[in-house]
KEDO-672298 format. One record per residue (C-alpha): residue number from 1; residue in three letters; x, y, z. Coordinates in Angstrom, 1 decimal. Layout:
<dozas>
[NUM, ALA, [X, Y, Z]]
...
</dozas>
This chain:
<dozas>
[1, UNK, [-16.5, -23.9, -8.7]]
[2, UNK, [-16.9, -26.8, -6.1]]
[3, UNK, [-13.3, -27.1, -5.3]]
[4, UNK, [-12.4, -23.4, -4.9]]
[5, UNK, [-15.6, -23.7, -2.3]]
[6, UNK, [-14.2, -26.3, -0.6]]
[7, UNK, [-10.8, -24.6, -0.3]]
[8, UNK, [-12.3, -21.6, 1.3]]
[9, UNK, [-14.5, -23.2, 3.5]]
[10, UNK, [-11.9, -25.4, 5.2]]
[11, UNK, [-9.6, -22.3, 5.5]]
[12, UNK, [-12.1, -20.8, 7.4]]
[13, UNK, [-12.9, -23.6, 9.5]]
[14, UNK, [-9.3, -24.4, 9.6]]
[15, UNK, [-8.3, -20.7, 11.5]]
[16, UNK, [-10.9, -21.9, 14.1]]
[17, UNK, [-9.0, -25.0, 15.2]]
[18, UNK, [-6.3, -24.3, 16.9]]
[19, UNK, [-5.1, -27.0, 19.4]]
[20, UNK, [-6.6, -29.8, 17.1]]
[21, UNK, [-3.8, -30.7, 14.6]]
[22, UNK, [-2.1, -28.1, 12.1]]
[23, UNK, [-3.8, -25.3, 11.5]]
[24, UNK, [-3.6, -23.9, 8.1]]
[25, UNK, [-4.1, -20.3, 7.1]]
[26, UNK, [-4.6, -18.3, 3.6]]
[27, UNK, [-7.4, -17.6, 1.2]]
[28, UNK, [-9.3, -19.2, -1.6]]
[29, UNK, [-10.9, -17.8, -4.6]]
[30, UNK, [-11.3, -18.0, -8.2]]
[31, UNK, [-8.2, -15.4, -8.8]]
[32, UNK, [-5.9, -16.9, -6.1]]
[33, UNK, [-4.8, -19.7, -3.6]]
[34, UNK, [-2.7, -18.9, -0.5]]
[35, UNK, [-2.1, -21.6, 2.2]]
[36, UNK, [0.3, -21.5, 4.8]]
[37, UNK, [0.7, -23.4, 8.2]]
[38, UNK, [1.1, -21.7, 11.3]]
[39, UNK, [3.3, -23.3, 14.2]]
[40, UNK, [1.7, -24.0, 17.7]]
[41, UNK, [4.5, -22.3, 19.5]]
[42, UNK, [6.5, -20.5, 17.1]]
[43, UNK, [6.2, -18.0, 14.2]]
[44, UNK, [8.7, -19.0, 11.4]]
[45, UNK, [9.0, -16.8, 8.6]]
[46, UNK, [11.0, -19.1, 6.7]]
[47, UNK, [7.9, -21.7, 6.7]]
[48, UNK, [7.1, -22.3, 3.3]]
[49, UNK, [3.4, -21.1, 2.1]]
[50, UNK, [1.7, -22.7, -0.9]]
[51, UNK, [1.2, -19.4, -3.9]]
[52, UNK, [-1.3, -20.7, -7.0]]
[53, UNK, [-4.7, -20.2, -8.4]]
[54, UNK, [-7.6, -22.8, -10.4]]
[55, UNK, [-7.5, -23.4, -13.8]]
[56, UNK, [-10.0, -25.1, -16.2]]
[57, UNK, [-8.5, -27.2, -18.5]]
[58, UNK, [-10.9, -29.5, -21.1]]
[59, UNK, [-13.9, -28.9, -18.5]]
[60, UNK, [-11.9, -29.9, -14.9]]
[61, UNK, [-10.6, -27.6, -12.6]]
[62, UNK, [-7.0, -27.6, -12.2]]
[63, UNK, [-4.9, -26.0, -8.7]]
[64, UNK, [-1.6, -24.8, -10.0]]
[65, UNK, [0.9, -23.4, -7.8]]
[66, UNK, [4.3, -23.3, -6.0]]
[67, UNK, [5.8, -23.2, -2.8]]
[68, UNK, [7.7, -19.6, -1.7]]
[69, UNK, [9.4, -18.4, 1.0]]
[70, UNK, [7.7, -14.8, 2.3]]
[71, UNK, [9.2, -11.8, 0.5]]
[72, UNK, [10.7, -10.2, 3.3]]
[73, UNK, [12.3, -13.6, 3.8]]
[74, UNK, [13.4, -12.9, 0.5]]
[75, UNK, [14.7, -9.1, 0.5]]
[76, UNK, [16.4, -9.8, 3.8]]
[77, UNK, [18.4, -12.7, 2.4]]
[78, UNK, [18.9, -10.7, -0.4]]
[79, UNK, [20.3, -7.6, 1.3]]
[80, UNK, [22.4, -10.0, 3.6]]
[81, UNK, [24.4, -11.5, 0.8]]
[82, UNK, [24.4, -8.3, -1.2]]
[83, UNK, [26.5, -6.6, 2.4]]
[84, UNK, [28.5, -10.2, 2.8]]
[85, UNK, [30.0, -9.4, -1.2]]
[86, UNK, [30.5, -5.5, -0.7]]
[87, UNK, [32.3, -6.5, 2.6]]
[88, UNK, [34.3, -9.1, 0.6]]
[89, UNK, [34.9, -6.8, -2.2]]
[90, UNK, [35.9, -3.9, 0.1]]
[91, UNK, [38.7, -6.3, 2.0]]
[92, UNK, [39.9, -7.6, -1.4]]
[93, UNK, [40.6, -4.0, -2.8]]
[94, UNK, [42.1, -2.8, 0.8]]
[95, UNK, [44.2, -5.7, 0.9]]
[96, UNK, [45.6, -5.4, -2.7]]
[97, UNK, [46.2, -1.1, -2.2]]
[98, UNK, [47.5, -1.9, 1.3]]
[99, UNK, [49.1, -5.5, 1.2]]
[100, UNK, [48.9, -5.1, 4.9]]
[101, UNK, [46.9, -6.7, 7.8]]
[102, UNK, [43.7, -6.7, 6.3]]
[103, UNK, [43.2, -10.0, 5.6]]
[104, UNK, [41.2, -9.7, 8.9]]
[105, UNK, [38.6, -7.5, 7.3]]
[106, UNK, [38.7, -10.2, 4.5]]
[107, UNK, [37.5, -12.8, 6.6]]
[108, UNK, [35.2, -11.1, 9.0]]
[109, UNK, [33.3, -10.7, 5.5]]
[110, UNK, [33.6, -14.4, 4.9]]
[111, UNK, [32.1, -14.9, 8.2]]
[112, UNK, [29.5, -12.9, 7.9]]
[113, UNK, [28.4, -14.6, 4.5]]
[114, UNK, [28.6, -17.9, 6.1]]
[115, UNK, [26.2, -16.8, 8.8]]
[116, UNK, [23.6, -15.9, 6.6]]
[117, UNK, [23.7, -19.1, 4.8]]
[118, UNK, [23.6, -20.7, 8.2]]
[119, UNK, [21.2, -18.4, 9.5]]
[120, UNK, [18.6, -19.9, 6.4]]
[121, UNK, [19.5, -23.1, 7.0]]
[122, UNK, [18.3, -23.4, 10.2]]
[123, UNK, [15.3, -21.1, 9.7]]
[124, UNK, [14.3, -24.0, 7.0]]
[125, UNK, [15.5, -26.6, 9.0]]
[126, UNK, [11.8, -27.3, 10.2]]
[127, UNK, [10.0, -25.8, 7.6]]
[128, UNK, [10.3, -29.2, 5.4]]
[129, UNK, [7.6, -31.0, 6.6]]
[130, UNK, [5.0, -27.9, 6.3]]
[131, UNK, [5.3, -29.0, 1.9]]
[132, UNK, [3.7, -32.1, 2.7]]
[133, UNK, [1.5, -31.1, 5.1]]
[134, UNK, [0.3, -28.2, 2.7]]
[135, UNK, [-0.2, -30.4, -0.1]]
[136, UNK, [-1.7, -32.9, 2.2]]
[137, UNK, [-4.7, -30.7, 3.0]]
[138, UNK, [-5.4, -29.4, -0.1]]
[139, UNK, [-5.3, -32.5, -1.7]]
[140, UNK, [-7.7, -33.9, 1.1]]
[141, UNK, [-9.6, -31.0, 0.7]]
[142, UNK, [-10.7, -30.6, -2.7]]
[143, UNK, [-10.7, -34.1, -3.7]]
[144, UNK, [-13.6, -34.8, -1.5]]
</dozas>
């Protein structure tokens, strides 16, 4: 189809441009759509990439698709807050056995939950404009 050409064609000229605007990454085909943009000066894995593929619906072609975070993004995050709770869960139970100073060991697990949510925060702190951006040049793209 015309538009899945398109697509791949200005990824592929895209990856060539650096230095000329945002440069936008991925692949294009019938099966699937990946677009991400890549950062001049920095590589930010909690930039959002653009996951879909065409569809024909009553004879058009249709681009259907969300925005993700990477999966190691993902299974980090994950793996942070799963620790944060153990660590919370372990000071609770040593606290209520012991009823002694452990509240320390209770809130060092607090912290450490708090950090992660901080740490994602400002990892997608600039990542909000890449959407728009995204959806800016594939719209641009295949609706020429």
């Amino acid at each position: 189809d015309e538009s899945v050409r398109r697509l791949a064609a200005a990824l592929k000229e895209a990856e060539t441009g650096f230095g000329q605007g945002p440069v936008f990454v991925g692949e294009a085909n019938e099966r699937v759509v990946e677009v991400q943009r890549l950062s001049r000066y920095s590589e930010n894995w909690f930039n959002p990439y653009f996951l879909g593929h065409f569809e024909q619906i009553d004879s058009k072609t249709v681009l259907k698709g969300v925005f993700t975070t990477h999966w190691i993004v993902k299974l980090f995050l994950a793996g942070w807050t799963l620790f944060s709770f153990i660590w919370i869960a372990f000071g609770l139970l040593v606290l209520l056995v012991s009823q002694s100073a452990a509240w320390m060991f209770l809130l060092s697990g607090l912290v450490i939950l708090v950090s992660g949510l901080a740490f994602y925060k400002i990892g997608t702190f600039n990542s909000k404009t890449h959407i728009s951006l995204i959806s800016e040049f594939i719209d641009r793209t295949i609706s020429h």
